[in-house]
C-alpha positions in Angstrom: 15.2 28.3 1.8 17.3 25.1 1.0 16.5 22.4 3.0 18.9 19.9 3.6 17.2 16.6 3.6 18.0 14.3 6.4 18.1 10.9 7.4 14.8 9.9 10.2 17.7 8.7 12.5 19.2 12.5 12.2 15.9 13.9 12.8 15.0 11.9 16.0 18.9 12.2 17.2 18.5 15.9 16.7 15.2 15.7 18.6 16.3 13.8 21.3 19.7 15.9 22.1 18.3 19.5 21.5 15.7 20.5 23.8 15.4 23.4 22.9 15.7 24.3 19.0 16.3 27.6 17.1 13.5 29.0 15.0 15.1 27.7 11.4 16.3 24.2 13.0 12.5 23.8 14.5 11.2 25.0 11.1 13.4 22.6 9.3 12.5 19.9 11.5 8.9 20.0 10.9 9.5 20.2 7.1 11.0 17.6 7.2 8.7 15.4 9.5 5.8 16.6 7.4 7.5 15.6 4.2 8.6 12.3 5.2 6.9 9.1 6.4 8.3 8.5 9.6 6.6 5.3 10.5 7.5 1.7 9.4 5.8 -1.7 9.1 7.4 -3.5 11.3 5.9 -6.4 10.6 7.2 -6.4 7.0 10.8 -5.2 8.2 11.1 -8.6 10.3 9.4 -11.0 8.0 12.4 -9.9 5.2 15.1 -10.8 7.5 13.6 -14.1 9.1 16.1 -17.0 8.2 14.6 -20.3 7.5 15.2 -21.4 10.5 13.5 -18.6 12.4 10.0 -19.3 10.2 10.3 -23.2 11.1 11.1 -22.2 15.2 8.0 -19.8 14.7 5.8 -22.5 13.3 7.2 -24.7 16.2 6.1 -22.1 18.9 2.8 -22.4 17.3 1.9 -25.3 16.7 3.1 -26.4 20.6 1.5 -23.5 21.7 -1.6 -24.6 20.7 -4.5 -26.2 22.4 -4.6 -28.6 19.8 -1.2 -29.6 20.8 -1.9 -30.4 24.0 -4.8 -32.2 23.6 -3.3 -34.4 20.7 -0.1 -34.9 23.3 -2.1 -35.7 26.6 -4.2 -38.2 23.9 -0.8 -40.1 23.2 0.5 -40.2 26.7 -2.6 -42.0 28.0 -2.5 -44.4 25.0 1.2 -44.8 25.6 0.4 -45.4 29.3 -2.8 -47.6 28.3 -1.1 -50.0 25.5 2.4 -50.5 27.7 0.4 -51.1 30.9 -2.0 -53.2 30.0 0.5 -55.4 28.0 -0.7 -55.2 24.6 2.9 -53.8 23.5 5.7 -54.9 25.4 8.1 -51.8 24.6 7.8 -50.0 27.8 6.4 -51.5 30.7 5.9 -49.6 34.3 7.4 -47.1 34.9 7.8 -46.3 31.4 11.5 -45.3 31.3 11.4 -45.0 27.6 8.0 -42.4 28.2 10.3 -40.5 30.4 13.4 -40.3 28.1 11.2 -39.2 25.2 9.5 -36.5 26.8 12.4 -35.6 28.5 14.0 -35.0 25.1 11.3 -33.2 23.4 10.9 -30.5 26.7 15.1 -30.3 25.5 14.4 -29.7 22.2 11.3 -27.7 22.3 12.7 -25.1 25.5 15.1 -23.4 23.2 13.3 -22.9 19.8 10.3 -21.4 21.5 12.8 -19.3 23.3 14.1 -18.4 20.1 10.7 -17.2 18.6 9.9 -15.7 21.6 13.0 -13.4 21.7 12.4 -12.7 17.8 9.4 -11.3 19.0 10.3 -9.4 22.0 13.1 -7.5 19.4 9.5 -6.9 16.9 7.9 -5.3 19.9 10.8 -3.3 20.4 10.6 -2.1 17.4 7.1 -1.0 17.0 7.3 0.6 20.6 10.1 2.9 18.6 8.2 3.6 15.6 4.8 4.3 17.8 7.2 7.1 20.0 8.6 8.7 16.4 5.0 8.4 15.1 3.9 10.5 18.4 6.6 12.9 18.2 5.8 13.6 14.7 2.0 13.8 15.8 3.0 16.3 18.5 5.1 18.3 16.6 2.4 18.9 14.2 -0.1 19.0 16.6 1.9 22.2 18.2 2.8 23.7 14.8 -1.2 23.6 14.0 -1.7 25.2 17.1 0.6 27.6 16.7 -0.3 28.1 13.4 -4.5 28.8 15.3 -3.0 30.9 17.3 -1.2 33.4 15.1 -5.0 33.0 12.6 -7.1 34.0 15.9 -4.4 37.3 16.5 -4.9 38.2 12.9 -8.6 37.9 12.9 -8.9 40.3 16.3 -6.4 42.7 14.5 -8.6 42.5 11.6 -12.2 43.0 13.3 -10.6 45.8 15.4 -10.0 47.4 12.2 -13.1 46.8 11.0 -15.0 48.0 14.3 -15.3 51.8 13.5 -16.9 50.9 10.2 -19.3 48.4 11.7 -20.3 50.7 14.0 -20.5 53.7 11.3 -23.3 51.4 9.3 -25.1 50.3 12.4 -25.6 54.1 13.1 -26.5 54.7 9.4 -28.6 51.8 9.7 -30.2 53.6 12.8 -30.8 56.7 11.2 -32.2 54.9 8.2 -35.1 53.1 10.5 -35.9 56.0 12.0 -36.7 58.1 9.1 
């Protein structure tokens, strides 16, 4: 039997629209899920196509993500606050406008690339939700081919011990006779 090799986005389409498969298509099917890695690494996938200015708004999202971040921040606001208020530099005095303006810009700047990283990642997840449901449907497949396959083994084996009852039970007779001599 030829089989005609198909693409992983064939097999899953094929999966997804027939329900219910013929015996040589379902046969096929698992050949070919058996034969072919189905699963991907994700993680690999995206890091080829990141940009250099996806891995700079991922560092960003990191970095101000970050405890030390916020520590190191909160430490310059209150020596902003501290220097300006009590006058030992004179560049923005109560209510610190200037404070205002520059956090004001960097909560502008910062919104968007973290949005940026964050929606990189929501697409990653996306894809790893897809390759964990073909991974399962391969499982499953196999998993009901094996039993399938345990099923047809155990119907042999009761044909075969059927067949073999008369003798067993001949030579457990002879066996008989032979202890009570």
């Amino acid at each position: 039997m030829e089989v005609k090799r198909k693409t992983k986005k064939e097999i899953v389409k094929m999966l997804l629209k027939n329900n219910e498969l013929d015996e040589q298509s379902e046969e096929e099917l698992l050949d070919l899920l058996i034969d072919q890695p189905i699963s991907i690494d994700v993680d690999k996938q995206e890091e080829s196509k990141m940009t250099k200015g996806d891995k700079i708004a991922d560092k960003i999202s990191e970095k101000a993500g970050s405890w030390g971040f916020i520590i190191g921040f909160t430490c310059f606001l209150i020596v902003w606050i501290l220097l300006n208020a009590l006058n030992i530099i004179k560049l923005d005095e109560y209510p610190f406008i200037l404070l205002n303006l520059l956090l004001s810009c960097l909560a502008a700047l910062q919104a968007p690339v973290i949005m940026m990283s964050q929606n990189r990642q929501a697409a990653k997840d996306s894809l790893r939700n897809q390759n964990d449901y073909r991974t399962d449907l391969k499982s499953e497949l196999i998993l009901e081919e094996l039993h399938n396959q345990m099923a047809e083994i155990q119907k042999n084996q009761r044909k075969i011990l059927r067949l073999l009852e008369p003798e067993v039970e001949e030579e457990t007779k002879e066996e008989k006779k032979n202890t009570d001599k």
